[in-house]
C-alpha positions as CSV (number, residue, x, y, z in Angstrom):
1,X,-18.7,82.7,45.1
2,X,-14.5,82.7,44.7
3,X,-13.0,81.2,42.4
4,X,-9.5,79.9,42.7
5,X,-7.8,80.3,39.4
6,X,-4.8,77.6,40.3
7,X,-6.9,74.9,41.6
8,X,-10.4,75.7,39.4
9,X,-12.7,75.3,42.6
10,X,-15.4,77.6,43.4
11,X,-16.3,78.2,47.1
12,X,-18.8,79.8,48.5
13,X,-18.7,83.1,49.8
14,X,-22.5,83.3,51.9
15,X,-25.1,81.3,52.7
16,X,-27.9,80.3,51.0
17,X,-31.2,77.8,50.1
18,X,-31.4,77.1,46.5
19,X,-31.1,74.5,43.9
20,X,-28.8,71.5,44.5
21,X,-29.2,72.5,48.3
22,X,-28.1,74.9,50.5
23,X,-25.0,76.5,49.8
24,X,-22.6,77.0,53.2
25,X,-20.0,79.5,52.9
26,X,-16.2,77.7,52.0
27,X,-18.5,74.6,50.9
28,X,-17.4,73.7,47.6
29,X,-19.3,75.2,44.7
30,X,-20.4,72.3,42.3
31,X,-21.4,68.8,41.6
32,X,-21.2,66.8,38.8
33,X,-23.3,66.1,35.7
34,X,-23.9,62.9,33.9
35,X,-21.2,64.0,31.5
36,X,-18.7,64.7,33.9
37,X,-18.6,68.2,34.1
38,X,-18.7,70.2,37.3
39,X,-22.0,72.2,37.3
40,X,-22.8,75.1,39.4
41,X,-26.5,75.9,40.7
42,X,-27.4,80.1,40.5
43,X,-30.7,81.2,41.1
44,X,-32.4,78.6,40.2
45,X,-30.2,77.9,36.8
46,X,-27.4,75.6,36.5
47,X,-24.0,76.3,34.3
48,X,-21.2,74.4,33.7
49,X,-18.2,75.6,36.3
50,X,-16.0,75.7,33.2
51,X,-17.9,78.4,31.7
52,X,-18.6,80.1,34.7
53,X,-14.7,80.2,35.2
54,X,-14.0,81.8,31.7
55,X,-16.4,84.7,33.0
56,X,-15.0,84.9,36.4
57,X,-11.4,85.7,34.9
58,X,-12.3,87.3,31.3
59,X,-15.7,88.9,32.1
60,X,-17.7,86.9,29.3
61,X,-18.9,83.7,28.6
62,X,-17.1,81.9,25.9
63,X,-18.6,82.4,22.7
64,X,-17.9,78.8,21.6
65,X,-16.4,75.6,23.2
66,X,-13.9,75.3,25.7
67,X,-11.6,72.6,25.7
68,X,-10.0,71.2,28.7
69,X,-6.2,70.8,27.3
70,X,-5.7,67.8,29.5
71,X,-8.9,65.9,28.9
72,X,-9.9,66.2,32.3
73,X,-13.6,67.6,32.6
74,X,-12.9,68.0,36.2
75,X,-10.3,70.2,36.2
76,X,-11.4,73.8,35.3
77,X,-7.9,75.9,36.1
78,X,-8.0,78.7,33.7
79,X,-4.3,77.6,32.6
80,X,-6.2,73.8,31.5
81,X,-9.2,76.1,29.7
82,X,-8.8,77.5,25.9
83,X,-11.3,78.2,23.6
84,X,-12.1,76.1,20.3
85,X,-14.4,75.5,17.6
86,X,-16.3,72.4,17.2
87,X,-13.9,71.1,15.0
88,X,-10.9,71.9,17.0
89,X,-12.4,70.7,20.7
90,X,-12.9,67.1,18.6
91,X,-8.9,67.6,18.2
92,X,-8.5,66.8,21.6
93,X,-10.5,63.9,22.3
94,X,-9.5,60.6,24.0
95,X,-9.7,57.6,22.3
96,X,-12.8,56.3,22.1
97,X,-14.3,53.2,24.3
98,X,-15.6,51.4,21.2
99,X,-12.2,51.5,20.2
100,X,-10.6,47.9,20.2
101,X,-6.8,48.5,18.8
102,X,-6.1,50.7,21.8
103,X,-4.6,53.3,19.4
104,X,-6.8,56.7,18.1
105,X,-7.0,56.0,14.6
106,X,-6.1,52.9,14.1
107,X,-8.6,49.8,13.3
108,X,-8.0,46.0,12.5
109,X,-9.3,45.7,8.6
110,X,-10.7,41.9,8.6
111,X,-10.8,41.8,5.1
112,X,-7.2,42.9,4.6
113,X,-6.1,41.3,7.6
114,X,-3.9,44.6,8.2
115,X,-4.1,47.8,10.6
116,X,-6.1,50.4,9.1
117,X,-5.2,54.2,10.0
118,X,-7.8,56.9,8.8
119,X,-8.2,60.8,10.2
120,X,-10.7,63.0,10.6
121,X,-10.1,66.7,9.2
122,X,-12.6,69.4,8.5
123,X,-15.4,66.8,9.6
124,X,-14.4,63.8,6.7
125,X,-12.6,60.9,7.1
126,X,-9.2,60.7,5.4
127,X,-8.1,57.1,5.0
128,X,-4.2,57.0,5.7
129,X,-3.9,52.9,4.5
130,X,-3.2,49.8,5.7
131,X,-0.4,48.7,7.2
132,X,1.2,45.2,8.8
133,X,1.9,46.1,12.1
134,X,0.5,48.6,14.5
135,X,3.2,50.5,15.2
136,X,3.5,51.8,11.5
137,X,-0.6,52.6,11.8
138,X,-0.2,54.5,14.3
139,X,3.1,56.1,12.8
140,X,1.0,57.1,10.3
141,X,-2.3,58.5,12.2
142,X,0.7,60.8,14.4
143,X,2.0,61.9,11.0
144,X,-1.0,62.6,10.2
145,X,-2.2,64.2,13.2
146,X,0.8,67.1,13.4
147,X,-0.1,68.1,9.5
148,X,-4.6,68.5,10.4
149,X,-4.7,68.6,14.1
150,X,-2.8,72.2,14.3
151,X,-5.2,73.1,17.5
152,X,-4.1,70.0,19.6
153,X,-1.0,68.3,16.9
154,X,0.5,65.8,19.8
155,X,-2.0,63.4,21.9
156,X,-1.8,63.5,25.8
């Protein structure tokens, strides 16, 4: 295979049969898991192309995570790749889709009848308060998030 270090696509460089079917040379190297991640088929084993990528340019599989600065799972340009542990690849998530504010961080306490703001650092929850409006919750959580987030401190 090449890889393309600007764009993050493998091609292929022969022909072959083999898992995910046959390979054509200057086909695109991949498809795409359940998760979203591109996935590359080698004899008979599949990696994630992000991985594969790291080894390409560095000559070693990542020892831990790699995060995808931009969020996007589909872009694996070595400038969009970093490495991170656990706790700093949950830095950098999205917000979630059970969230119903719209806001990371920031929930609607029914009891209170107030925004609630809270942060997760070092794996526990830190509650930041409550607050009237939505704008000061989420204020707060970017406060927040620039003092415990130092892998990823601004959202994208």
């Amino acid at each position: 295979m090449s890889y393309d270090s600007k764009t993050g696509v493998f091609t292929w460089l022969v022909n072959k049969n083999g898992y995910g079917g046959a390979a054509k040379v200057g086909r695109t190297a991949n498809n795409v898991n359940a998760y979203g991640y591109r996935r590359i088929g080698i004899d008979g084993e599949r990696y994630l192309a992000h991985r594969i990528a790291w080894l390409y340019v560095y000559g070693e599989f990542p020892k831990a995570h790699l995060d995808h600065i931009n969020r996007d799972r589909l872009d694996n340009r070595i400038a969009n790749l970093r490495v991170a542990t656990d706790a700093e690849n949950l830095q950098n998530q999205a917000v979630r889709t059970d969230n119903t504010s719209g806001v990371k961080g920031v929930s609607w306490d029914k009891k209170r009848k107030k925004w609630f703001a809270k942060i997760t650092h070092k794996y526990k929850q830190i509650a930041l308060g409550c607050y009237e409006s939505i704008e000061d919750a989420a204020a707060a959580y970017a406060t927040a998030k620039a003092k415990f987030h130092t892998f990823n401190p601004a959202s994208i």
